[in-house]
N, C-alpha and C positions, 0 to 999 in steps of 0.2 A: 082591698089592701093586702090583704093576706094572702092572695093568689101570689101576688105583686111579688113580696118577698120569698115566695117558695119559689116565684121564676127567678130570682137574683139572686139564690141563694146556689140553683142549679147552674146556671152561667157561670158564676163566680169558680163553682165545682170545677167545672169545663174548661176554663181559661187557667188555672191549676196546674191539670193534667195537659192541658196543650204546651204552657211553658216547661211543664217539666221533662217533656218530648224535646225540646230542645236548647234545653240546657245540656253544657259540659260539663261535667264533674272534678277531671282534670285542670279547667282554668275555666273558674264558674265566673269572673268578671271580665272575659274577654272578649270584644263583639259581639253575635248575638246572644250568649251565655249570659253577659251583662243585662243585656235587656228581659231576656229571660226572669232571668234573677228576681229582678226588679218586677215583673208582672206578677211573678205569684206573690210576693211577698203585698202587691197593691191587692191582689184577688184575695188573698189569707185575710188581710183588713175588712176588704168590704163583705167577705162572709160574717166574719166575725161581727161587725156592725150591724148587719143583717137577722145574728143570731139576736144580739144582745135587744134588739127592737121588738124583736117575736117576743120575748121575754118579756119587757118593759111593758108591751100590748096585755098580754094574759096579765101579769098582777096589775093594772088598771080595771081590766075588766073583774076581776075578785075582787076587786076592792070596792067597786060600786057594785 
């Protein structure tokens, strides 16, 4: 499980840097800008979910 999220935490990284390759910055909602947009800000979540799991995992395991 822990591999798991260290590989979707990198992807997540990846898919980031890919949207942010092509977003416009001049008109960030406009065709593929939009969808850009919209990727990282879903890739930023599922890192974040990813982080906040790692975490949740380790004080479990302290705890027992």
């Amino acid at each position: 499980m822990k591999i798991l999220i260290y590989i979707l935490i990198i992807l997540g990284i990846g898919l980031i840097v890919f949207n942010a390759s092509k977003l416009d910055l001049e008109n960030p909602f406009l065709g593929d800008s939009g969808v850009a947009a919209i990727g990282i800000l879903a890739a930023a979540c599922a890192v974040l979910l990813m982080v906040i799991l790692q975490i949740s995992k380790k004080v479990n395991r302290k705890k027992k």
